[in-house]
C-alpha positions as CSV (number, residue, x, y, z in Angstrom):
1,X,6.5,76.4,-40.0
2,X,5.2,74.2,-37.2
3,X,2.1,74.7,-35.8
4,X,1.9,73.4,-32.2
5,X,-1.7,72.4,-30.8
6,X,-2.2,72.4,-26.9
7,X,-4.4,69.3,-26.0
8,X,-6.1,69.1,-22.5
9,X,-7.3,65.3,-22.1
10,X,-9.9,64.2,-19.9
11,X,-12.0,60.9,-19.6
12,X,-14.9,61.5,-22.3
13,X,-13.7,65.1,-24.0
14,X,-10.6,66.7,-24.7
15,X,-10.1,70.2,-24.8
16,X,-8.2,71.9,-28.1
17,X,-6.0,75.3,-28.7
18,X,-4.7,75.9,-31.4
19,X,-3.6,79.5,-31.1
20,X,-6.8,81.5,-31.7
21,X,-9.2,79.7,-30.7
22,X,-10.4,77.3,-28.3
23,X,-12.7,73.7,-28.9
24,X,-13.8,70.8,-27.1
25,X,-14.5,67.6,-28.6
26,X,-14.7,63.8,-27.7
27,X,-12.2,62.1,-26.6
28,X,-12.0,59.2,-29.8
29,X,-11.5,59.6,-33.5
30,X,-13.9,61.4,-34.8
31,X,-12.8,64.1,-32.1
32,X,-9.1,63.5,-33.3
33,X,-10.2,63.8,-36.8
34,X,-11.6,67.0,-35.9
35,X,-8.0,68.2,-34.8
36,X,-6.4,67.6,-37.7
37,X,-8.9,69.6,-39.9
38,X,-7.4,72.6,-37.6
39,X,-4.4,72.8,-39.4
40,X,-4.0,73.2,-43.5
41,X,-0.7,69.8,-43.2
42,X,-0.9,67.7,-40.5
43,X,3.1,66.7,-41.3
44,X,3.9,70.0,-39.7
45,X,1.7,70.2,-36.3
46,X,3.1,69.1,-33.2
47,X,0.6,67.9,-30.3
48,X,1.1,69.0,-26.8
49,X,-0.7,67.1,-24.5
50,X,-0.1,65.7,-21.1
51,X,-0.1,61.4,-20.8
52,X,-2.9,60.6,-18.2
53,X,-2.7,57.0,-18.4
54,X,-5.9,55.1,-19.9
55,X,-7.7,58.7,-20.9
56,X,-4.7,59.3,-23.3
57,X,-4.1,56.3,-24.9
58,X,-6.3,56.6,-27.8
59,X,-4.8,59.7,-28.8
60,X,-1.5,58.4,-28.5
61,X,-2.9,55.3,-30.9
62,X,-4.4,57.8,-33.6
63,X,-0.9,59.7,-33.7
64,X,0.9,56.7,-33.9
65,X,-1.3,55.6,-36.6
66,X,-0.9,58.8,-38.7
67,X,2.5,59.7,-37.8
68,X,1.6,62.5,-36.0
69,X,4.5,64.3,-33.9
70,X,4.0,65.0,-30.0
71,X,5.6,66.3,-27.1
72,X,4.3,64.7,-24.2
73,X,4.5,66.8,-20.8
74,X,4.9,64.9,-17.6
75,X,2.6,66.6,-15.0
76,X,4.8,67.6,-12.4
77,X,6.4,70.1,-15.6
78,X,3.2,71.1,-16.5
79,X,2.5,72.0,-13.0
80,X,5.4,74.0,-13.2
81,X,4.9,76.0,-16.4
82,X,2.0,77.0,-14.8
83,X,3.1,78.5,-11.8
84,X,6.2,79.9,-14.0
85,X,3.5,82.0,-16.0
86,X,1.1,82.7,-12.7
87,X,-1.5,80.8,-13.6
88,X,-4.1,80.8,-10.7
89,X,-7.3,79.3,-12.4
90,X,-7.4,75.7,-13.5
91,X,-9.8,74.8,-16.3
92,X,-9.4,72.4,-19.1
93,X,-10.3,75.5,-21.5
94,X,-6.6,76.9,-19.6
95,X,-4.7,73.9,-19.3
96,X,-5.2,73.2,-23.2
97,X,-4.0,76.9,-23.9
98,X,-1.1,76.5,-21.5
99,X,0.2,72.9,-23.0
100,X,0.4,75.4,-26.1
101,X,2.0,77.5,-24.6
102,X,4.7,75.3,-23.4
103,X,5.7,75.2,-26.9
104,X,8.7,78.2,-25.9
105,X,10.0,75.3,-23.7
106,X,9.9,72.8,-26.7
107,X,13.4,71.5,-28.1
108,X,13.9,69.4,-31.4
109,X,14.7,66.1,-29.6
110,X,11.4,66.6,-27.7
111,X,9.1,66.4,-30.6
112,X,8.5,62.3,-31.5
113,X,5.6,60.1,-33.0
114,X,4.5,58.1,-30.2
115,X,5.1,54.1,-30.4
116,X,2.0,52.3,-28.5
117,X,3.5,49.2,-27.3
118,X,0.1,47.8,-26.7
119,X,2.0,44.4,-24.3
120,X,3.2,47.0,-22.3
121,X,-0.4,49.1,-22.0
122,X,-1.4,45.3,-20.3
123,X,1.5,45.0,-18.2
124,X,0.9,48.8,-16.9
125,X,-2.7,48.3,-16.7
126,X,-2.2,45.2,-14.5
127,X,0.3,46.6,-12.5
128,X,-1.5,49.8,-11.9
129,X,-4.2,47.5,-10.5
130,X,-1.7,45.2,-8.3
131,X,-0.7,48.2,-6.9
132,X,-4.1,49.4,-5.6
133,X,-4.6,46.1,-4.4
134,X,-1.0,46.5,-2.2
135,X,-2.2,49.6,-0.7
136,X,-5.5,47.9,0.2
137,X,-3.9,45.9,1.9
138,X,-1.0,48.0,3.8
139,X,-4.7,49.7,4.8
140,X,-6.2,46.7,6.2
141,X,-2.7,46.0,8.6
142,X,-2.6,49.5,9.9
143,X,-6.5,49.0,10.9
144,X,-5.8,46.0,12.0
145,X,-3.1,47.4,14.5
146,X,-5.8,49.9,15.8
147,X,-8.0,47.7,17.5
148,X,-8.5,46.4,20.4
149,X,-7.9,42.7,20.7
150,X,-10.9,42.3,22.7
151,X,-12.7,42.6,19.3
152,X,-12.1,39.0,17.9
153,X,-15.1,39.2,15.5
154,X,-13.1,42.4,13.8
155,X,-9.8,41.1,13.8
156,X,-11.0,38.1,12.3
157,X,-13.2,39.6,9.4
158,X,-9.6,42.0,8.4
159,X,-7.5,39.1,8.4
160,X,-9.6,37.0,6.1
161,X,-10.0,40.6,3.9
162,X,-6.3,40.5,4.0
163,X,-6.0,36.7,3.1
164,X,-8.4,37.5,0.4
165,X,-6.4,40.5,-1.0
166,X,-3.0,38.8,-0.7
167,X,-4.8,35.9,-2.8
168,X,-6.1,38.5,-5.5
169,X,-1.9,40.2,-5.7
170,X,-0.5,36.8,-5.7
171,X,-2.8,35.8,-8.9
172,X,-2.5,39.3,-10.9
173,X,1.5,38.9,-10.4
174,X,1.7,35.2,-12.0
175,X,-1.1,36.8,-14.5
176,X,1.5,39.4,-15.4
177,X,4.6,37.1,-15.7
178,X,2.9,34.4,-17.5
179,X,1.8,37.4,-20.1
180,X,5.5,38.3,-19.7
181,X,6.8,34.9,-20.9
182,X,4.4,34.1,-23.5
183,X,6.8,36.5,-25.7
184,X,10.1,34.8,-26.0
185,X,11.7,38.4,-26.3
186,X,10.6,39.5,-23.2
187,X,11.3,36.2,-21.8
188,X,15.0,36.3,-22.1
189,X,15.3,39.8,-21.1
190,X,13.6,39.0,-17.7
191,X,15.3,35.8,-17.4
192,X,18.7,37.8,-17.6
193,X,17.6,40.6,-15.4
194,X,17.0,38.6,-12.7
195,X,20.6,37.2,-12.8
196,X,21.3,40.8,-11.3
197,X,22.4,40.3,-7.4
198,X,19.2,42.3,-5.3
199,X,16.7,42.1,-8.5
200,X,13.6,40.1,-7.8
201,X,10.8,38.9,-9.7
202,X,9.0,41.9,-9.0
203,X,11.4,44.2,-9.8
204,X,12.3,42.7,-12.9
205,X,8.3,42.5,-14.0
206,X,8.3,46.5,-13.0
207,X,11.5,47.7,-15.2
208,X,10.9,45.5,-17.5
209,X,7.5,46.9,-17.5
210,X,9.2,50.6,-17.5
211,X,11.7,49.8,-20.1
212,X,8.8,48.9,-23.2
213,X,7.1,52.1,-22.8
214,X,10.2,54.0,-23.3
215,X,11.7,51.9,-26.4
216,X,14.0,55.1,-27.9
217,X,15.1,56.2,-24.8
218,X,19.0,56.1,-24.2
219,X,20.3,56.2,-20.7
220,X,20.5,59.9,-19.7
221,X,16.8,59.8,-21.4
222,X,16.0,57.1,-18.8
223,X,17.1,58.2,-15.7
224,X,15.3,61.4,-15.9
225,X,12.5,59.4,-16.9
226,X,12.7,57.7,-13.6
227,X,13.4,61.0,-12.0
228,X,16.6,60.1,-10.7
229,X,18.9,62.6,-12.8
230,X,20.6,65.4,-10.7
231,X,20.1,68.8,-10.4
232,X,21.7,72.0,-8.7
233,X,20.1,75.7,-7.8
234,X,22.7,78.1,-7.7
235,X,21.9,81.5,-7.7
236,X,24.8,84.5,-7.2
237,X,26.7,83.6,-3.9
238,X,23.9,80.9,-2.8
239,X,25.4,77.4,-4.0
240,X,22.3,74.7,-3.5
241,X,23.0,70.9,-3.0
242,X,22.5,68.6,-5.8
243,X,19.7,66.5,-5.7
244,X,17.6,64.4,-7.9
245,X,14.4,65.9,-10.1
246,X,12.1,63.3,-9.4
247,X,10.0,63.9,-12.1
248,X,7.9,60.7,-13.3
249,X,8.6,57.1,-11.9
250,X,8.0,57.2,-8.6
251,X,6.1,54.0,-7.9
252,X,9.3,52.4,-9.8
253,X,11.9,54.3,-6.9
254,X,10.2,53.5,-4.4
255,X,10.5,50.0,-5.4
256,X,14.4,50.2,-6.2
257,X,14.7,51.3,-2.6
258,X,15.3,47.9,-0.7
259,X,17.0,46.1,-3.9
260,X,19.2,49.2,-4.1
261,X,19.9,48.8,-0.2
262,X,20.8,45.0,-1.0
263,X,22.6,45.8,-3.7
264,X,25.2,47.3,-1.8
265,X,26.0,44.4,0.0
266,X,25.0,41.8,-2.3
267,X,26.1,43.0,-6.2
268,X,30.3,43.0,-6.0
269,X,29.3,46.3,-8.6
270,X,26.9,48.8,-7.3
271,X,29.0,47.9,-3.7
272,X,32.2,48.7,-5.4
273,X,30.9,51.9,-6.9
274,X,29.3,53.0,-3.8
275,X,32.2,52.4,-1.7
276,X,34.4,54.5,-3.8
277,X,31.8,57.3,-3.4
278,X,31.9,57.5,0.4
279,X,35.2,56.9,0.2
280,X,35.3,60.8,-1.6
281,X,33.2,61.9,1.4
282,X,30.2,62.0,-0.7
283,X,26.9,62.1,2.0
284,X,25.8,58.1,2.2
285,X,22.3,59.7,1.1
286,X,23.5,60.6,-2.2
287,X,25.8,57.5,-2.6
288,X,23.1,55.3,-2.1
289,X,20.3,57.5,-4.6
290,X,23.7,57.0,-7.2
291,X,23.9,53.7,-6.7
292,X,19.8,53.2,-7.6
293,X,20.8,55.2,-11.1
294,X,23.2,52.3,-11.4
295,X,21.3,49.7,-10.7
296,X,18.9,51.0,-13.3
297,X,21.2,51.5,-16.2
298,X,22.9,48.4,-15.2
299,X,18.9,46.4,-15.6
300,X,18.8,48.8,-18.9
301,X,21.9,47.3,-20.5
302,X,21.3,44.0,-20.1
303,X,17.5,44.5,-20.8
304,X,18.6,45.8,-24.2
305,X,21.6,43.1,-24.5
306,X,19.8,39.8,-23.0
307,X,23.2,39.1,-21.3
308,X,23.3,37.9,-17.6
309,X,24.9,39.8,-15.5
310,X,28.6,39.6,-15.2
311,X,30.4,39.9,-11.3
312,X,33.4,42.1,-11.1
313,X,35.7,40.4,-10.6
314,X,35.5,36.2,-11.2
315,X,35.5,34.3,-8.3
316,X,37.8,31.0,-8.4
């Protein structure tokens, strides 16, 4: 029989339930050691815990190390489950003792050992950190555009803060693909992705980036992973409209959103398969957030097969 553990992580402690009774210990291995002296086999507990980045990496490590089996609870579901049970307070004591019991929601094909692709941690890490830097900037232009241009000494000191930060981006990105390139792997699957029309350097870097964490994932796995799989409310007479779950990988959407836009002029495939849906009277909307899930599983393939990518139709 499985025993399912609920674990609540935060930055120095993590907080443990396993069912009858609730603990908090330190968030590194003699805290995860603690765990496993919870339960009388450790090849039948399952760990439910919630991935927050850095904070959850070690544990991640340690059950990777010991074969341990997780589910790992994204935290717009968590948030969810929550509200699905009423839950009002938030504590870590609660949130450990809800994780366990999300364990009703738990299917067979949810419970894996973790792989830590530690090249990938890097990448993440760094681009976690490009992005802050991004927004630092986007800040700096929109405070640029609120003052007076009376105020030369101000204008000047924010567009040397901007020179500065474009300076800092520009470094960290050739920091990331030179790290990228160093493995010949990964070299050839970024060399091939960027043989698809509208994908950039950047892009690539990103789902390249998103692609190593997810290693078992197949392609429906993916794009709810991305948070681009569909769903519908119906309920009685009341027929919803379909629309994506957006659960997880937003930073990577909202980066597909210009190369998908380019696609459809640009790659003879993602335009061919958009014009046919608007050609059904699909809304352009939803054409255009299925043609992103293309573009994805289209990066996906050749990410997996190193292949460049192949136009439609051959042009003579």
């Amino acid at each position: 029989m499985k025993k399912y553990i609920g674990i609540d992580i935060s930055k120095s402690s993590i907080d443990v339930y396993d069912g009858k009774q609730s603990y908090k210990f330190e968030n590194n291995e003699i805290g995860f050691q603690k765990i496993v002296s919870l339960v009388s086999d450790i090849s039948n507990a399952t760990f439910i815990f919630e991935p927050t980045g850095v904070y959850s990496y070690p544990l991640t490590e340690f059950c990777d190390k010991h074969s341990i089996a997780c589910v790992m609870v994204g935290p717009k579901v968590s948030r969810d489950f929550a509200r699905s049970l009423k839950a009002r307070s938030k504590t870590d004591k609660i949130d450990a003792k809800l994780l366990y019991k999300y364990q009703c929601q738990v299917e067979s094909n949810m419970i894996k050992v973790p792989k830590v692709n530690y090249h990938a941690i890097e990448i993440q890490e760094m681009l976690n950190v490009y992005e802050g830097i991004q927004l630092s900037k986007q800040k700096l232009k929109n405070q640029l555009e609120s003052i007076s241009k009376k105020h030369k000494d101000l204008i000047r000191i924010i567009n040397r803060m901007i020179k500065v930060h474009e300076k800092e981006a520009n470094a960290l990105f050739t920091k990331m693909e030179t790290l990228l390139l160093k493995d010949t792997t990964m070299k050839n699957k970024y060399e091939a992705m960027l043989t698809i029309p509208s994908i950039g350097n950047k892009s690539a870097l990103y789902l390249i980036s998103f692609f190593i964490k997810y290693p078992l994932a197949n392609a429906k796995e993916l794009t709810a992973l991305v948070g681009l799989d569909p769903i519908i409310r119906d309920s009685g007479t009341y027929k919803g409209k379909q629309r994506i779950s957006k659960h997880g990988g937003q930073q990577l959407r909202n980066l597909l959103f210009l190369p998908t836009l380019s696609s459809l002029k640009h790659n003879d495939r993602i335009k061919e398969f958009y014009t046919r849906l608007t050609t059904k009277a699909k809304p352009k909307k939803l054409a255009v957030i299925a043609a992103m899930r293309k573009l994805v599983l289209m990066a996906f393939s050749i990410f997996k097969s190193e292949q460049n990518y192949q136009p439609l139709l051959a042009k003579i």
